[in-house]
C-alpha positions in Angstrom: 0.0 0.0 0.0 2.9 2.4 0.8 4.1 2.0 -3.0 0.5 2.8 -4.0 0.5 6.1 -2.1 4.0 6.9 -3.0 2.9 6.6 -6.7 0.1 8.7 -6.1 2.2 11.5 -4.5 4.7 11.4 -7.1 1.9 11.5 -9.5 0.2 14.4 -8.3 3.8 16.2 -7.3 4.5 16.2 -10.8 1.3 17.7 -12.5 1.5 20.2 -9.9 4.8 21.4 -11.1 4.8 24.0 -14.1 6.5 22.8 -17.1 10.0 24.6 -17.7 10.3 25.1 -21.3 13.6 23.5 -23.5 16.1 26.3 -24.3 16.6 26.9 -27.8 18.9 28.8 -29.9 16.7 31.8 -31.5 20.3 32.0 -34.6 22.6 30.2 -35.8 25.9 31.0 -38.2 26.4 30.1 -41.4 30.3 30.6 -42.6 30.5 31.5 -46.2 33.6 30.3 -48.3 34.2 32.1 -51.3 38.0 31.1 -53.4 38.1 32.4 -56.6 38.9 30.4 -59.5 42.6 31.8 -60.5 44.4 31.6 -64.2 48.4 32.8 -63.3 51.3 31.7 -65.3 54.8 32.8 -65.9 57.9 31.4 -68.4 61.1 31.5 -68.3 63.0 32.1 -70.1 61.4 34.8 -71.8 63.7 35.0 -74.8 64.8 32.5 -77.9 67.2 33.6 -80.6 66.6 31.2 -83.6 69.7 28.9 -84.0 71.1 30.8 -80.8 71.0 27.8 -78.5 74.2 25.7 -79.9 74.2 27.4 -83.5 75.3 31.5 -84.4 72.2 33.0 -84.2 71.9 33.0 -88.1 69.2 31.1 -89.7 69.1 29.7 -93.2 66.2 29.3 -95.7 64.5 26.2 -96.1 65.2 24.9 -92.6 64.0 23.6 -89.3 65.0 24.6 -85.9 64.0 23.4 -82.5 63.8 25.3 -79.8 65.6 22.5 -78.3 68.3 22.9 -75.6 69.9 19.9 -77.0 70.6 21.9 -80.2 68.7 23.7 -82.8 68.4 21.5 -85.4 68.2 18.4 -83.2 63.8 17.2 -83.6 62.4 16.5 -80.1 61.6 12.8 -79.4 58.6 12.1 -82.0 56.7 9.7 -79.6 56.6 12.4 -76.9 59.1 15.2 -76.2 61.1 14.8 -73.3 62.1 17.9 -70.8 65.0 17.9 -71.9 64.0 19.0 -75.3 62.0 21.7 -74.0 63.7 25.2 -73.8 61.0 27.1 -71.4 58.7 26.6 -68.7 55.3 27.2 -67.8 54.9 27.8 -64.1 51.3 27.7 -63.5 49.7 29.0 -60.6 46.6 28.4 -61.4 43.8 27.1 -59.0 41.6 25.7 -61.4 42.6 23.1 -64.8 43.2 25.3 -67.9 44.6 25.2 -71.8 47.4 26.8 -73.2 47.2 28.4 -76.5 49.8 30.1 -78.7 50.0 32.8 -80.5 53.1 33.4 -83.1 52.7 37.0 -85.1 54.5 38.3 -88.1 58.1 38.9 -87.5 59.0 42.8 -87.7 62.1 44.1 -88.8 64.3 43.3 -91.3 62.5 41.0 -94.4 59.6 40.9 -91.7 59.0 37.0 -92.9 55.3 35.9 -92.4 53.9 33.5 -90.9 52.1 30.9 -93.2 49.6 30.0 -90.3 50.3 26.0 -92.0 53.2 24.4 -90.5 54.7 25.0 -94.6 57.0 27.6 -95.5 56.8 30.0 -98.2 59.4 32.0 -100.4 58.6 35.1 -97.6 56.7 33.0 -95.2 58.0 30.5 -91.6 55.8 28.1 -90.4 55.8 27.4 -86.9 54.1 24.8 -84.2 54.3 24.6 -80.2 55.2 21.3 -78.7 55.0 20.5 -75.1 56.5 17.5 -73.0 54.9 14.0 -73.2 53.5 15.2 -77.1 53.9 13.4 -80.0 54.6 14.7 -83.1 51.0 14.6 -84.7 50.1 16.6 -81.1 51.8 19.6 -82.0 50.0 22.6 -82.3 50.1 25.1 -85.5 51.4 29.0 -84.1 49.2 30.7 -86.2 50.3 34.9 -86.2 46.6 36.0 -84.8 44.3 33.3 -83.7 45.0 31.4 -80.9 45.7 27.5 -81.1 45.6 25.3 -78.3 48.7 23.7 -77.7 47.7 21.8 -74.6 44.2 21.3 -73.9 44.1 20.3 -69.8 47.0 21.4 -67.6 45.9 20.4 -63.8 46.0 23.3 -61.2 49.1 24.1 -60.1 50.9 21.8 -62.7 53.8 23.4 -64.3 55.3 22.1 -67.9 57.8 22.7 -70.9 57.2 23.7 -74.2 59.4 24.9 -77.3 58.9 25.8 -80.5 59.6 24.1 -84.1 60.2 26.8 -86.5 60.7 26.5 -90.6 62.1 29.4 -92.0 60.9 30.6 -95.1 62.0 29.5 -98.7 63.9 32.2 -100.2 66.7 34.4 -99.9 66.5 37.4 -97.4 67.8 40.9 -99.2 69.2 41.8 -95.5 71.1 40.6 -93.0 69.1 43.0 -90.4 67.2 41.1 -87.7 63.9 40.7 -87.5 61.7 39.5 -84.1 58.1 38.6 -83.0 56.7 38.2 -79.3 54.9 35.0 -79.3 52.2 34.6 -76.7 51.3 31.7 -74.8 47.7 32.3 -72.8 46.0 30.3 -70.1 42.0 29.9 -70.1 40.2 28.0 -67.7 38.8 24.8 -69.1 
């Protein structure tokens, strides 16, 4: 009987007592992340004097040159060049994949040779291509004097690589000896 009453008492006891209500938050924070995608490269070195790297600096007509640091007129491995046959690099900081395209204008100066935009020399036209390491031959991108061709479609963030140039000099005879230059330009876009 004592256990009856006892149940009773606790019974009443606790409709008696007023209900305390659960605390609850009224806010809450929400932190907002916001990294932007980033395109950043840089190449060094910034400067390539045709037949310069183990020949005079003089080119010929009718004939190919590397820019290979193995020698000028030495062809980068066909099955995929090696870094080793790559004069520059691309040091990419970017945060997000992107492609590299080149762009290889009209020299100026002297004969001011052309640029066939076909990787086939004229009698006052070069023709020119970008190659980049692990690319095989039939990879190689035309350097076409305005549009841009994309020499390497997907280059991971923060991936650097080398590149060089195959350059065919034009067909005929130059009436001067007076040199002539072009700044090629290698851009990033996101991809």
């Amino acid at each position: 009987m004592r256990r009856i009453l006892v149940a009773i008492l606790l019974a009443l006891t606790l409709t008696v007592m007023p209900a305390l209500p659960a605390l609850a938050a009224t806010s809450a924070d929400v932190t907002v992340t916001a990294t932007p995608s980033f395109i950043g490269i840089t190449i060094a070195p910034t400067t390539w004097a045709i037949n310069g790297i183990t020949g005079n600096s003089r080119i010929a007509p009718s004939t190919t040159y590397w820019s290979n640091p193995l020698g000028d007129t030495v062809a980068p491995t066909a099955l995929g060049a090696l870094d080793t046959e790559c004069r520059f690099t691309v040091t990419n900081t970017s945060t997000v994949a992107i492609s590299l395209t080149c762009t290889f204008p009209n020299h100026t100066g002297g004969d001011a040779s052309i640029n066939s935009d076909t990787d086939i020399p004229a009698a006052t036209a070069f023709g020119a291509r970008t190659y980049f390491t692990g690319q095989a031959t039939a990879a190689w991108a035309l350097a076409k004097a305005t549009a841009p061709v994309v020499g390497y479609p997907s280059l991971a963030a923060l991936t650097n690589i080398k590149f060089g140039f195959k350059y065919q000099s034009q067909t005929g005879a130059w009436t001067t000896g007076t040199a002539m230059s072009s700044t090629v330009t290698i851009a990033a876009v996101a991809v």
